[in-house]
C-alpha positions in Angstrom: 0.0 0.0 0.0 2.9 2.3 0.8 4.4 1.8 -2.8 0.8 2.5 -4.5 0.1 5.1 -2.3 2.7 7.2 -3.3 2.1 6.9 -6.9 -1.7 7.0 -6.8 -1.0 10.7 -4.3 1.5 11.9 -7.0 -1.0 10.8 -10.3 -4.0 12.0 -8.0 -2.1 15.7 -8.0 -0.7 15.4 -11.6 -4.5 14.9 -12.9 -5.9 17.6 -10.0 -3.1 20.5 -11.7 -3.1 19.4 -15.5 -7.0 19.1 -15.9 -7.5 22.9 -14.0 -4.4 24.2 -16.0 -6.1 23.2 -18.8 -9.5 24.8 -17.6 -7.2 28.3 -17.5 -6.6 28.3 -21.4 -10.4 28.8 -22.4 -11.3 32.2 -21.0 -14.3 31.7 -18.6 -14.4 27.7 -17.8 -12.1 28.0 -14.5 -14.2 29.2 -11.5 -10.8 30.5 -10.2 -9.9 32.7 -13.0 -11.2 35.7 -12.4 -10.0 35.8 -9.0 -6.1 34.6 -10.1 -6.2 37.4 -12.0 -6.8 40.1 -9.8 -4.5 38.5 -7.2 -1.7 37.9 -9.4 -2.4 42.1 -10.9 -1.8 42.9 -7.3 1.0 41.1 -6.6 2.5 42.0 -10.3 1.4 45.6 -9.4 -0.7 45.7 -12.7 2.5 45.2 -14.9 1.3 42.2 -16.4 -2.0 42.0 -18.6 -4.8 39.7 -18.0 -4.0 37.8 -20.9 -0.4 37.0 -20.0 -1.8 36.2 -16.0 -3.7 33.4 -17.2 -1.7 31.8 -20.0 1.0 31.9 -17.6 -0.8 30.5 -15.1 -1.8 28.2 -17.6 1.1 26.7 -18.5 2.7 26.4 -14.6 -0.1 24.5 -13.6 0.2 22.2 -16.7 3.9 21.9 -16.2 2.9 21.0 -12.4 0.9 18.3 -13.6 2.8 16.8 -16.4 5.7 16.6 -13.9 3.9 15.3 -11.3 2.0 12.4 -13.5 5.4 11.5 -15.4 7.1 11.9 -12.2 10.3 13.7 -13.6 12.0 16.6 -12.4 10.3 16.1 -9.0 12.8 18.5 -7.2 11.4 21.9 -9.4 8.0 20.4 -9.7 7.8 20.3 -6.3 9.4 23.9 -5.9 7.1 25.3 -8.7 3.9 23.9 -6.4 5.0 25.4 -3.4 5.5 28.7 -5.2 1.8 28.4 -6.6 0.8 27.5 -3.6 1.9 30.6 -1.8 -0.1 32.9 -4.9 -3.0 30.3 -4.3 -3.5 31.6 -0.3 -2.9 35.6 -1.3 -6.4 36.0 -1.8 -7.5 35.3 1.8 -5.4 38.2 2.3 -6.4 40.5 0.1 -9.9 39.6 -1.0 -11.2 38.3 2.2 -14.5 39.6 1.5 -15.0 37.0 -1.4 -13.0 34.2 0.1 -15.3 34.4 3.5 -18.8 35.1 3.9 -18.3 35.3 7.6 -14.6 35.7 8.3 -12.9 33.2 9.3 -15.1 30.4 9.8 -17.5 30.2 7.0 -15.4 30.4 3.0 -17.4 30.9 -0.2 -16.6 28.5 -2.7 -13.6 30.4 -3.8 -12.8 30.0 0.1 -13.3 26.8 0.2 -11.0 26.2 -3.5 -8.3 27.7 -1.8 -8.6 26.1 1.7 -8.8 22.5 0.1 -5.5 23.5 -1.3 -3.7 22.5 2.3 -4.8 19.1 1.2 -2.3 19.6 -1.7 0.5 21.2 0.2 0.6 18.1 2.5 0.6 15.3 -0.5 3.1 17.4 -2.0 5.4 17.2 1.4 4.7 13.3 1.6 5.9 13.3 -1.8 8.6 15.5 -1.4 9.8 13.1 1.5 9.8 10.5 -0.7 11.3 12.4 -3.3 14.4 13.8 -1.5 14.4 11.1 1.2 15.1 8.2 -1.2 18.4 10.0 -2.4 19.3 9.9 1.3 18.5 6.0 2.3 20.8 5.6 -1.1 23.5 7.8 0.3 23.5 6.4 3.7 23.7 2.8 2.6 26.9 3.8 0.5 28.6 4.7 3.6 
């Protein structure tokens, strides 16, 4: 089970990021988009169009899940998450209004997108053990 587990968590989050990056390329499908946009303009400081935010965001999430389905390059895959991860929380900080409608206990369904995202941060660090520690147990044996 620990074997399968593994590669069923990392396929589960390959799917999850390639199949809503894929959302992102056809304007008005992803429930998130609107939102992404406006956090990512703030955090840009309105230097990148809407169009760029999107396809961009597009193509890391898509990159996410390829890597995370093929299972290659695991080490910036895993960086790139954590990354999108931290863009993926901004809004409960500077759009609390739509992430909460009663702050802090009761999220919209944007709220409630982001908040399942901690879900995704923790397979990703189960992963990333598995990732990074594996290296280890290799290195430890040799000496």
């Amino acid at each position: 089970m620990h074997k399968r587990g593994h590669l069923l968590l990392r396929i589960s989050i390959g799917i999850v990021f390639f199949w809503f990056g894929i959302l992102k390329f056809f304007p008005g499908v992803s429930p998130a988009q609107d939102l992404a946009i406006r956090t990512i303009s703030l955090i840009t400081l309105n230097l990148l169009s809407a169009k760029f935010i999107i396809v961009g965001l597009a193509s890391w999430e898509v990159i996410i899940g390829i890597g995370f389905l093929t299972g290659r390059y695991m080490k910036p895959i895993l960086i790139l998450l954590f990354v999108q991860m931290i863009g993926t929380f901004a809004p409960v900080f500077f759009f609390p209004n739509e992430v909460f409608n009663a702050i802090p206990y009761a999220p919209t369904l944007e709220g409630q997108y982001i908040i399942k995202n901690i879900v995704i941060i923790s397979a990703a660090l189960v992963i990333g053990g598995k990732t990074f520690g594996q290296k280890l147990a290799v290195h430890d044996k040799n000496n």
